[in-house]
N, C-alpha and C positions, 0 to 999 in steps of 0.2 A: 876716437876711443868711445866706446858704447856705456852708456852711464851707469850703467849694472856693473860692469867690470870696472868702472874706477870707483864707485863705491865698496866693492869687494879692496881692491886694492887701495884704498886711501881713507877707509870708515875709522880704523882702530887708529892712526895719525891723528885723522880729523877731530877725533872726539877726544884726543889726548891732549891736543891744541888747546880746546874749546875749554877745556876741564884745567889748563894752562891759567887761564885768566877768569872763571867762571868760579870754581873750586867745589863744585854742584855736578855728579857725574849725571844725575837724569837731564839737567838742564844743559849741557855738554851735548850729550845725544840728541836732544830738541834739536840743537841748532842745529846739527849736523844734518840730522833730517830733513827742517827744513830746508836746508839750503838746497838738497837735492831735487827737496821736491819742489819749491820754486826752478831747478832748471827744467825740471821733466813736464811742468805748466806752461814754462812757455817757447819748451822744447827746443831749448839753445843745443846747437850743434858746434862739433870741437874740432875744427877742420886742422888742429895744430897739434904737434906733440906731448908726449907726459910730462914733459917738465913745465909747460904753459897749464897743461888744462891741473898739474899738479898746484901751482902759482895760484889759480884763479879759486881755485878752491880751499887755499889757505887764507887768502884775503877774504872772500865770502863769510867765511868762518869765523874771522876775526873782525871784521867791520858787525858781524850779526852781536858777537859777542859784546863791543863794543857797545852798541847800542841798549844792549839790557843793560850792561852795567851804568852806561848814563838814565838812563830809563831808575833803575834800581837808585841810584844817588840822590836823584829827584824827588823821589818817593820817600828818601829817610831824611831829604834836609826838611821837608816838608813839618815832618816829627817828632825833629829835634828844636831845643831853643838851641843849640851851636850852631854855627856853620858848618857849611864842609864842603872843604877849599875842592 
């Protein structure tokens, strides 16, 4: 599958994903972009069907998210005197 067409087919998903655990729609669209444009950097090819290169790009999506949001947690325990668990 050509990355333009599963972008076309799998952006409006993606960024509902992203915007699933993010709750920040520009910051939703970041990731989504980047993750594309990390594939198209280092020009990964998807010798596999939609429902894998579907897979790979939900996990992408979510490990990116993931990591702002530890990124993000860091930042405010930082700020805070409480913890946070």
């Amino acid at each position: 599958m050509e990355l333009m067409h599963a972008f076309q087919k799998y952006g409006g998903l993606l960024c509902n994903y992203a915007y699933s655990y993010l709750n920040n729609r520009e910051e939703a669209e970041d990731v989504v972009q980047e993750v594309f444009l990390q594939l198209l950097e280092t020009e990964k090819v998807f010798p596999f069907n939609d429902i894998a290169i579907k897979s790979y790009l939900l996990k992408s999506v979510r490990n990116s998210c993931l990591n702002i949001l530890k990124k993000k947690k860091h930042f405010f325990s930082i700020f805070t005197e409480t913890p946070v668990n």
